[in-house]
C-alpha positions in Angstrom: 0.0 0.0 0.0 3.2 2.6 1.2 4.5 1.6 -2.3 1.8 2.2 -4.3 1.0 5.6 -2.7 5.1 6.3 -3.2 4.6 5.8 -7.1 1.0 7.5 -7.4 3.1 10.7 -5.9 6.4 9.9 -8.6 4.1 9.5 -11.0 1.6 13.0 -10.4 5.4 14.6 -10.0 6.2 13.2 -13.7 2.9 14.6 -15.0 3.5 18.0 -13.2 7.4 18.5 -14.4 6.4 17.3 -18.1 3.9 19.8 -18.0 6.3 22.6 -16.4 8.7 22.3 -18.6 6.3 22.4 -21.9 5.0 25.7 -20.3 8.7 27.3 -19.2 9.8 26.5 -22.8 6.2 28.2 -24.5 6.3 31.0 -21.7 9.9 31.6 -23.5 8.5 31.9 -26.9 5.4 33.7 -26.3 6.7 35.9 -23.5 3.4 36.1 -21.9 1.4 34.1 -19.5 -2.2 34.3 -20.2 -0.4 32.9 -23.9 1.9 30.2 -22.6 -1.6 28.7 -21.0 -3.5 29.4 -24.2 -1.0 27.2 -26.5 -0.6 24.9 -23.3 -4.4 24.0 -22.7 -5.2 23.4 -26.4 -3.2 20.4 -26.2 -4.8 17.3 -25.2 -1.3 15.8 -24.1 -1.2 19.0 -21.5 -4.7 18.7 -20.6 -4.5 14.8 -19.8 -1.2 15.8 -17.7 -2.9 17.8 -15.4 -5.9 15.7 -15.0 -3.4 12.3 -14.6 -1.5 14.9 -11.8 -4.6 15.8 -10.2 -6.1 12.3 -9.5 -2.9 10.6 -8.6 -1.9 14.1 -6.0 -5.7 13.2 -4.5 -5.1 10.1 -4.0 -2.1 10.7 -1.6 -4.8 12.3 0.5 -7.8 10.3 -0.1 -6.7 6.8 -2.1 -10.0 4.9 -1.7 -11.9 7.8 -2.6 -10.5 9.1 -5.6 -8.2 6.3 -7.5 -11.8 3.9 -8.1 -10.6 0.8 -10.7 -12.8 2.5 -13.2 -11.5 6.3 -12.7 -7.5 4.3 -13.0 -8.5 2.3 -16.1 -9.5 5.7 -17.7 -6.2 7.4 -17.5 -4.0 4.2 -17.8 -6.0 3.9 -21.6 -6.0 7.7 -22.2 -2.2 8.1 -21.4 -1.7 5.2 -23.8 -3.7 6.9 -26.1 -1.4 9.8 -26.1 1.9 8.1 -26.6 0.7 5.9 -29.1 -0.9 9.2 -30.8 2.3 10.7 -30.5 4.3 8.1 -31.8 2.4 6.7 -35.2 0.8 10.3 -36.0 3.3 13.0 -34.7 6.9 11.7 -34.7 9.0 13.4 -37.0 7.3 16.0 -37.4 9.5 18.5 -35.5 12.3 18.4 -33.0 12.2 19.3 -29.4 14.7 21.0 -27.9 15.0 22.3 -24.2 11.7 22.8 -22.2 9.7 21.0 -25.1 12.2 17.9 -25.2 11.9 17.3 -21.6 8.1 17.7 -21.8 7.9 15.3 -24.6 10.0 12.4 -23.2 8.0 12.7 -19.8 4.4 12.8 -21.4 4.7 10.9 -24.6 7.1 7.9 -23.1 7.7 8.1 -19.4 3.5 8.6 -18.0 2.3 6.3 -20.9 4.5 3.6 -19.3 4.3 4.3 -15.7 0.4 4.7 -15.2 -1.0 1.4 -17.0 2.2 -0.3 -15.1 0.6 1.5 -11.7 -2.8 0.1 -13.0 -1.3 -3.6 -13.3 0.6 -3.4 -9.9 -1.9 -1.3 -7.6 -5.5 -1.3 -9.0 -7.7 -3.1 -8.2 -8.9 -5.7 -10.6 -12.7 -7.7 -11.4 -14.6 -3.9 -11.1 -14.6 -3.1 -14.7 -17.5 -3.2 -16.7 -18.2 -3.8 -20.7 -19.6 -0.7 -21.4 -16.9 1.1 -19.3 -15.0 1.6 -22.5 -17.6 3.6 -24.1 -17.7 6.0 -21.4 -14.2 6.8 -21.0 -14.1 7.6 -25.1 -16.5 10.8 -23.9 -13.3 13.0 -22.9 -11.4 12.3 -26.1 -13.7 13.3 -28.2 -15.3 16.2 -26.1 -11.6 17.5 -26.6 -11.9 16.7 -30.4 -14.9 18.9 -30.6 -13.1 21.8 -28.4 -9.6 21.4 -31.0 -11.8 21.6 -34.1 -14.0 24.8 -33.1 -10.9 26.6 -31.5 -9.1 25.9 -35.0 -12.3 26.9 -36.7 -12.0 30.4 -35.0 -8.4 30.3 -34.8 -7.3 29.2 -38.2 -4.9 27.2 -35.5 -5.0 23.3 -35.2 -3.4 21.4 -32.1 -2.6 18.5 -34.3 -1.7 18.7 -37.9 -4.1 15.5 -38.3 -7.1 17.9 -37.3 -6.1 20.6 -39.3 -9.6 20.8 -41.9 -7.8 23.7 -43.6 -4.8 21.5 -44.6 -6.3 18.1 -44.6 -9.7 18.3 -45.2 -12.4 17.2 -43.3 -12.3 14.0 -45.1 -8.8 13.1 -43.7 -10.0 14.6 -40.7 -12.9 12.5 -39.9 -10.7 9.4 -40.6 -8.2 9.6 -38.5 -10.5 10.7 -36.0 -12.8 7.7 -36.1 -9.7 5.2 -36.6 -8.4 6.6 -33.4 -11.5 6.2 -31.7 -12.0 3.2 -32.9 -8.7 1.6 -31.5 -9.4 3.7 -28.4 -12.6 1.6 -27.7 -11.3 -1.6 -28.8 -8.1 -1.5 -26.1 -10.8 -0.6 -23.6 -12.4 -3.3 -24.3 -9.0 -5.4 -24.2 -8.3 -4.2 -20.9 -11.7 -4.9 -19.3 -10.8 -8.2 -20.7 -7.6 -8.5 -19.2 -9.0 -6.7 -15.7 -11.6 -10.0 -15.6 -8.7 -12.6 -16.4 -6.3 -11.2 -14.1 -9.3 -10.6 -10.9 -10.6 -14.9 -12.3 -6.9 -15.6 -11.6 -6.5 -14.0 -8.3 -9.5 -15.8 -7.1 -8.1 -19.0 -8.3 -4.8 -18.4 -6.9 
């Protein structure tokens, strides 16, 4: 239990530095605050950051209460999201340096390791449900709606695979529904493998 709480606060510090450093490094660009948290927040990397900091800070105070199997699940399969995101849609396409290299090895490779690895070692397993999937696809794509009207009165895209002006919505609606698409199907795998691995504990 003393181990588990020790990594929930490792990994809301990983989140939180990840998430400093991506700010330090726009703050230097921009020069401005209210415009570092502008560029920041329209991320969904950054927004998932805070959130995954949040609920793993809360649960230093209040573990039974705010770190439920089902609330876990969510941001073990939406950090995943992210990296995976980042890696087949977004690598290559420019290199960090400084502030943003930092940020991007902690939130792209470091969370999207350590949280589903928390989920395996500390959550608690046999409490997910089938339809639990479905639900946790809700804060993807309210964020997809957010990213395209913000570009729409922007003319600014988070993600050059949203970007209607340079893709077109065709391209746009494709890789959206592909990625929601493998987004449900993993949360259905892990349901899956929450069931075996609860069956097995049982039988153990």
């Amino acid at each position: 239990m003393i181990a588990c709480r020790l990594a929930a606060g490792a990994i809301a510090l990983v989140a939180m530095a990840g998430f400093t450093a991506g700010f330090v490094a726009v703050f230097g660009r921009t020069g401005s605050l209210a415009a570092a948290a502008a560029v920041m927040l329209s991320y969904f990397t950054n927004i998932t950051a805070l959130l995954v900091a949040g609920l793993f800070l809360a649960t230093l105070v209040r573990p039974a209460r705010w770190l439920s199997s089902r609330l876990l699940a969510a941001a073990a399969l939406t950090v995943v999201l992210v990296g995976v995101v980042q890696f087949l849609l977004l690598s290559g396409t420019k290199v960090p340096r400084g502030g943003d290299a930092i940020a991007d090895l902690l939130l792209h490779v470091v969370l999207p390791l350590a949280v589903p690895f928390y989920w395996l070692a500390c959550g608690v397993k046999g409490q997910l449900r089938f339809h639990d999937p479905l639900a946790w696809t809700l804060y993807p794509l309210a964020y997809l709606a957010f990213a395209l009207v913000r570009g729409e009165a922007t003319g600014r895209y988070a993600y050059p695979f949203i970007d209607v002006a340079r893709t077109g919505w065709h391209m746009v609606i494709a890789h959206a529904v592909a990625i929601t698409v493998a987004f449900i199907a993993t949360g259905f795998g892990l349901v899956a493998l929450d069931g075996f691995l609860a069956r097995r504990k049982d039988g153990a």
